[in-house]
C-alpha positions as CSV (number, residue, x, y, z in Angstrom):
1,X,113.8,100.1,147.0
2,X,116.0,102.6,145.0
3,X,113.7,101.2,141.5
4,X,110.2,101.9,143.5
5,X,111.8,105.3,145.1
6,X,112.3,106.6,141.0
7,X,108.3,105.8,140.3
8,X,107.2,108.3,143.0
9,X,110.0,110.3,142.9
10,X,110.5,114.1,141.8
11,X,107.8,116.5,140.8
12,X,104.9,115.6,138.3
13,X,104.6,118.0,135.6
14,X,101.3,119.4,134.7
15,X,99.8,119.5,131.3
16,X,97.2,122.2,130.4
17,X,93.3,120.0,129.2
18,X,93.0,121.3,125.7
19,X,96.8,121.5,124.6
20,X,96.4,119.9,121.7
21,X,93.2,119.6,120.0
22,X,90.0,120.5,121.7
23,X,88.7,118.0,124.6
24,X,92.1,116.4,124.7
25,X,92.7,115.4,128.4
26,X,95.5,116.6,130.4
27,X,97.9,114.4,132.3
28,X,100.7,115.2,134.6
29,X,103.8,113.0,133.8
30,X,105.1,111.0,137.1
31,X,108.3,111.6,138.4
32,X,109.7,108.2,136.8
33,X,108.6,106.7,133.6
34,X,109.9,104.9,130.8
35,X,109.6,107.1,127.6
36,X,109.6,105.1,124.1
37,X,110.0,107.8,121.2
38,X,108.5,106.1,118.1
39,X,108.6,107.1,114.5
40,X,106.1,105.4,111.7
41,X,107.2,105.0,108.0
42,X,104.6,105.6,106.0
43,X,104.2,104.5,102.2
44,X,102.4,108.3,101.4
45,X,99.4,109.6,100.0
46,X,98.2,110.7,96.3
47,X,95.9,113.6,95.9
48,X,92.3,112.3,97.0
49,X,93.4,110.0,99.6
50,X,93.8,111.3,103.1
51,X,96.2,110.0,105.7
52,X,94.6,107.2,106.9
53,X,94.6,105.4,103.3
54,X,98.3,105.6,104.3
55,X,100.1,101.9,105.0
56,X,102.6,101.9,107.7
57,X,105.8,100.2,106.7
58,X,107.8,100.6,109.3
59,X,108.0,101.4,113.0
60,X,111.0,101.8,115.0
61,X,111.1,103.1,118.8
62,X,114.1,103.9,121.6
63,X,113.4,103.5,125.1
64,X,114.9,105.6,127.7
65,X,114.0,105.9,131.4
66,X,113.2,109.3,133.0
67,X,113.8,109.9,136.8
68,X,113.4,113.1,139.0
69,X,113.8,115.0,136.1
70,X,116.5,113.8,134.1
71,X,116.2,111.2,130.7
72,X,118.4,108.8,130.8
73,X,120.9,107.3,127.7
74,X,118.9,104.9,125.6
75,X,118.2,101.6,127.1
76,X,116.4,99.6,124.5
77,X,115.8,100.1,120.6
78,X,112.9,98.6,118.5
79,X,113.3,98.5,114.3
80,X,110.7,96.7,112.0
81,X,109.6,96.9,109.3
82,X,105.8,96.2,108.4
83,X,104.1,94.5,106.0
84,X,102.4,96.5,103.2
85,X,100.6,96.1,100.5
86,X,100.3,99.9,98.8
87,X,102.4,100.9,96.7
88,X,104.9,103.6,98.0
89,X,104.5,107.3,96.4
90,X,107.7,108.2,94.3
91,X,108.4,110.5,97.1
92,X,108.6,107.8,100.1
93,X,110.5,105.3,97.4
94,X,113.4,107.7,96.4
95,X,113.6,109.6,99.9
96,X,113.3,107.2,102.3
97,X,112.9,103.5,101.3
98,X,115.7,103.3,98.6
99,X,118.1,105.2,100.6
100,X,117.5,102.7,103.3
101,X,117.5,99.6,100.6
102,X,113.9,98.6,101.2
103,X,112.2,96.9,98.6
104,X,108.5,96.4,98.0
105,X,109.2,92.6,98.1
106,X,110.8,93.0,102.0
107,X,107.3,94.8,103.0
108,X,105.4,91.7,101.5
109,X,107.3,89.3,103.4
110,X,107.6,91.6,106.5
111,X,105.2,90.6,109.8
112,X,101.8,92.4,110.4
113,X,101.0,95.5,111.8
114,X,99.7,93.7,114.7
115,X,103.1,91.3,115.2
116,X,105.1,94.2,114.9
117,X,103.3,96.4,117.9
118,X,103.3,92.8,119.7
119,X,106.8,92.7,119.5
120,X,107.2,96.4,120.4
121,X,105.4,95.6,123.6
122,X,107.2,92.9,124.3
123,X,110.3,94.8,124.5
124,X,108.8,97.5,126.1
125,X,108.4,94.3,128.9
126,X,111.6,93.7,128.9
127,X,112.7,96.8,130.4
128,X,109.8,98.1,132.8
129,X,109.4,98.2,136.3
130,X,106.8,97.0,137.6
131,X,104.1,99.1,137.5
132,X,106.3,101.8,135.6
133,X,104.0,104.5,133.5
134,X,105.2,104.5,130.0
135,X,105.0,107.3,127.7
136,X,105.0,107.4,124.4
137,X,106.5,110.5,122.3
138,X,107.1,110.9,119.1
139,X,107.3,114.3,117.1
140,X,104.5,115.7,115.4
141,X,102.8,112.6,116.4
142,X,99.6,114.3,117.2
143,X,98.9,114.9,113.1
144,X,100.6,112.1,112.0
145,X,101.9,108.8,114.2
146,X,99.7,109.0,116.9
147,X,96.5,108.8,114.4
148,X,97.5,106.8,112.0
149,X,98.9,104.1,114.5
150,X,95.6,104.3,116.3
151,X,93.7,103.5,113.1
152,X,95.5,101.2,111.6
153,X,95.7,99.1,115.1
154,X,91.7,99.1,115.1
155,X,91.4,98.1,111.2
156,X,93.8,95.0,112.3
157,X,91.2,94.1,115.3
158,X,93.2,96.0,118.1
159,X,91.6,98.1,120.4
160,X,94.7,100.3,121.1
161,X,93.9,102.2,124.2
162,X,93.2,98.9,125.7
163,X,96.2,97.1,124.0
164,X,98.5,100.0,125.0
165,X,97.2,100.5,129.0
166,X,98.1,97.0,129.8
167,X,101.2,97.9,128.6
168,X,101.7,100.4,130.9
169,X,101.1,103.6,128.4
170,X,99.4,106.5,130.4
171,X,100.2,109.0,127.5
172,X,101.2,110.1,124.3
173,X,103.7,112.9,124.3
174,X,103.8,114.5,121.1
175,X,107.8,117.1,121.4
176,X,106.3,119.6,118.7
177,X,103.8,120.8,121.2
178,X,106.6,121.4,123.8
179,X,108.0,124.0,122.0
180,X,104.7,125.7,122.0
181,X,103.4,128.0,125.0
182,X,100.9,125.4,125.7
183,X,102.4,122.2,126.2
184,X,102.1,118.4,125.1
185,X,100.7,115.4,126.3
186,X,97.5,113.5,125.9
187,X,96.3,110.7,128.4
188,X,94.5,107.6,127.9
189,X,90.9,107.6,128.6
C-alpha cells in the first residue's frame, strides 16, 4: 500500500554515535516517520536548585508526518497544561504564564504529569500507522525537555523509555544540534 510504501521509503539519514553528549547512541531516521515537536513549560529555578527541582506546567506538541524526505503541514496538535505545585519564578510568571493568563489556581486543578503524557500518546495514536517510527524533536531538548521530561516521568512511576517505545518513539531529535557540524538524534536503548 501507498501508507506502508512511505515507512520504507526514501533514504535513512545517518547520525554520527557521540553527537550529543558522550556514549549517546546514533540512529538513522527511516524514510517515513511521524515527527511530534514538543515544548515543556517550566515553572524555573532559584539559585541553588538545579533543573530538575523544576515543575513542568505545561506541555504542548504538533505532529507532522515526514516521507521520502519531505515534512509534511501539521496533522495533529497537543496543548495541556500540567499540574504544579511550585511556585513559578517571577521570570516564568511575568514572561510566560501571565502573558498566556495562567494562574497558579489553573496548575492546581490541571491533570498530572502522567495524564497529560497519557493523553499525548493517545493522540499520537490517533494519527500513526501502523508500525510508524515516531520521533520526537524539540529544540534544545537535549539540556532542557528531553531531561527534565525523562525525570519527571520516572518520579511520577513511569519508566519513559518503555512508556515511549510502545508508543512507537525510536528517537529524540533535539533541532539545535542540526545546525551544528555533528548532527542530532539520540535513540532509545
Amino acid at each position: 500500500s501507498a501508507a506502508a510504501d512511505d515507512l520504507t521509503a526514501g533514504e535513512a539519514v545517518p547520525l554520527p554515535a557521540g553527537c550529543c553528549a558522550p556514549g549517546d547512541e546514533a540512529v538513522e531516521l527511516p524514510g517515513g516517520f511521524l515527527l511530534v515537536t514538543f515544548d515543556l513549560e517550566l515553572t524555573g529555578r532559584v539559585s541553588g536548585e538545579s533543573i530538575f527541582d523544576d515543575q513542568i506546567f505545561g506541555l504542548g506538541a504538533s505532529i507532522f508526518r515526514a516521507s521520502r524526505g519531505n515534512l509534511g503541514s501539521v496533522i495533529k496538535k497537543f496543548d495541556s497544561l500540567v499540574r504544579a505545585t511550585k511556585a513559578m519564578t517571577p521570570w516564568v510568571h511575568e514572561n510566560i504564564a501571565a502573558p498566556a493568563n495562567i494562574t497558579a489556581g489553573q496548575l492546581l486543578a490541571a491533570p498530572p504529569l502522567e495524564d497529560v503524557v497519557g493523553g499525548l500518546l493517545d493522540t499520537i495514536a490517533t494519527v500513526r500507522r501502523a508500525n510508524e517510527p515516531v520521533v520526537l524533536g524539540t529544540h534544545n531538548g537535549f539540556a532542557v525537555d528531553w531531561p527534565v521530561l525523562y525525570w519527571s516521568m520516572l518520579r511520577k512511576g513511569l519508566e519513559p523509555y518503555d512508556t515511549l517505545k510502545a508508543a512507537g518513539v525510536v528517537g529524540v531529535l533535539d533541532a539545535l544540534y542540526l545546525f551544528k557540524p555533528t548532527g542530532g538524534a539520540v535513540g532509545l536503548p
